[in-house]
MARSE-981608 format. One line per 4 residues: number of its first residue (from 0); their letters; for each residue x, y, z of C-alpha. Coordinates in nm, 2 decimals, decimal comma. Layout:
N
NUM) a) X Y Z | ...
This chain:
135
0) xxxx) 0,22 0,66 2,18 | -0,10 0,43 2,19 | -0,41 0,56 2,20 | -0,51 0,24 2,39
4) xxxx) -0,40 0,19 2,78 | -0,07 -0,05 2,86 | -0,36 -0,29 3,01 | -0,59 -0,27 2,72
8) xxxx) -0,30 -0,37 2,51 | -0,23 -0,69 2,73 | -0,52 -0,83 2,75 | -0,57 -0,77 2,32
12) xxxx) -0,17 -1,01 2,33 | -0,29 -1,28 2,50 | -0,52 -1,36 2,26 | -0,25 -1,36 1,97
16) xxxx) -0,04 -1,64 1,87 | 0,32 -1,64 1,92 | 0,44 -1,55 1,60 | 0,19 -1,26 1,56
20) xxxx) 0,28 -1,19 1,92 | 0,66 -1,16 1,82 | 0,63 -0,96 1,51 | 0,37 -0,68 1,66
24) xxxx) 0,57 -0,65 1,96 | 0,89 -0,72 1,92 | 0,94 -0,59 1,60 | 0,97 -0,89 1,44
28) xxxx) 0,95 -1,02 1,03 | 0,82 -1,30 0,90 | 0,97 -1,44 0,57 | 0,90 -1,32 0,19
32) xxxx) 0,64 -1,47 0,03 | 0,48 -1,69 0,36 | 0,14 -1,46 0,40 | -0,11 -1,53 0,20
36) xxxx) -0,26 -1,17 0,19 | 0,02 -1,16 -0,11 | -0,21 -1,37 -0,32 | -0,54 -1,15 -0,18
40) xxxx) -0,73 -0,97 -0,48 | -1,04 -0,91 -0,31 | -1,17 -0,57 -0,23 | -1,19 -0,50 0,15
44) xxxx) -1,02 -0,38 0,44 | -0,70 -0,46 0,60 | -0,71 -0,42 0,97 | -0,46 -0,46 1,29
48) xxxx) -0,48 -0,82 1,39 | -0,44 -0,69 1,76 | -0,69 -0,44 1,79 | -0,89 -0,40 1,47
52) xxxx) -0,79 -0,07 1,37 | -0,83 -0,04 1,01 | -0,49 0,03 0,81 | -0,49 -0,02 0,47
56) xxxx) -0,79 -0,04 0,18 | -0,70 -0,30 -0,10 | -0,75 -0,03 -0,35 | -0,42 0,11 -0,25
60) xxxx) -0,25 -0,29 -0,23 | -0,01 -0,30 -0,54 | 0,23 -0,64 -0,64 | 0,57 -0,46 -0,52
64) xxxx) 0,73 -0,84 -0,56 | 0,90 -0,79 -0,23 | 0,73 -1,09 -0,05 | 0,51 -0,87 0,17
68) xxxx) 0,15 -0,69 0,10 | 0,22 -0,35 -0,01 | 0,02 -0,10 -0,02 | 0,08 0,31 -0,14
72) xxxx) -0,08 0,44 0,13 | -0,24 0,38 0,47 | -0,62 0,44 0,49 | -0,56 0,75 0,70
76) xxxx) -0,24 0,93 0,83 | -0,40 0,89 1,18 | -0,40 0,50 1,14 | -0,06 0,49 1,15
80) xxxx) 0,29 0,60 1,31 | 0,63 0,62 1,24 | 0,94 0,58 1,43 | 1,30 0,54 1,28
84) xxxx) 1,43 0,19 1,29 | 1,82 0,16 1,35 | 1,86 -0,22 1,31 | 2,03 -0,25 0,99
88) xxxx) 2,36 -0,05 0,87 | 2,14 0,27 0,73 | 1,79 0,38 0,91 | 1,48 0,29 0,81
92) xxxx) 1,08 0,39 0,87 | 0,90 0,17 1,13 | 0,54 0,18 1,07 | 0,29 0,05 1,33
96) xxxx) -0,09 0,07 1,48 | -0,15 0,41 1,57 | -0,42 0,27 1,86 | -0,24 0,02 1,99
100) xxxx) 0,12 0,03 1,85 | 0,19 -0,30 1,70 | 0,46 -0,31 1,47 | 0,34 -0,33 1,11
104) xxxx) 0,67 -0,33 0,86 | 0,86 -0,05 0,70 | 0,77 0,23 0,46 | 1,03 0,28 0,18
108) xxxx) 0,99 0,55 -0,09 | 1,04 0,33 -0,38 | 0,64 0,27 -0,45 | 0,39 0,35 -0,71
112) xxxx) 0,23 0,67 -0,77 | 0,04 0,88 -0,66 | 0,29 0,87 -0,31 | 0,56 0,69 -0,45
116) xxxx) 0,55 0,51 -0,12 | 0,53 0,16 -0,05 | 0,42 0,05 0,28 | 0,55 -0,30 0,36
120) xxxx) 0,38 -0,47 0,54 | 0,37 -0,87 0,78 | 0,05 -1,02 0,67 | 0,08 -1,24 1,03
124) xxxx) -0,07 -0,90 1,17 | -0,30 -0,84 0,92 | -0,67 -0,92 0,93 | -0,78 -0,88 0,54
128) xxxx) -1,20 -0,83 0,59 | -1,35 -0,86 0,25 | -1,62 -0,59 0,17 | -1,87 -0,83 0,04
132) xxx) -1,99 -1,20 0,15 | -1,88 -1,41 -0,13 | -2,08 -1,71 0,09
């Protein structure tokens, strides 16, 4: 459940483009290798494009060669919530916003130590903040 209200929510979608729109709320995908947060290398945070919850730190963003940012962990179990997705032939774990519940990508438990987890994640609703100002 959302920690933000149904209306709070609306009014954070209208400002999101349709693809971003798709993926967060209808629990879209968007193809391998398209986001450019695959390439990112600086350090910083990785927020929800929707509400700007923070998600992920880039310290725990690995290369998992799946197409999508990975990361080992989420920057605190309250960030995020799981729900078991049914839409391919065996289950899988749903990850999304904890504040306002946009769909992130899945969580598979073939990652890196120290979790072994990797958290798989659309960079379309993903808003990388670098920590320092490289202008």
């Amino acid at each position: 459940m959302p920690r933000l209200s149904a209306d709070e929510i609306r009014a954070l979608r209208a400002k999101l483009t349709p693809e971003q729109d798709h993926i967060a709320f209808h629990e879209g995908t968007e193809p391998p290798g398209c986001s450019l947060l695959n390439a990112e290398k600086r350090e910083g945070m990785y927020h929800c494009v929707v509400c700007g919850e923070a998600l992920f730190a880039s310290s725990a963003k690995y290369e998992s060669r799946s197409g999508w940012p990975s990361f080992f962990e989420p920057v605190s179990p309250d960030a995020v919530g799981r729900k078991t997705d049914f839409k391919l032939l065996m289950p899988r774990t749903e990850f999304h916003c904890a504040n306002c519940g946009a769909h992130g990508g899945h969580v598979f438990n073939d990652g890196p130590p120290p979790t072994g987890q990797r958290w798989c994640a659309n960079g379309e609703v993903l808003d990388f903040r670098p920590a320092h100002n490289d202008g």
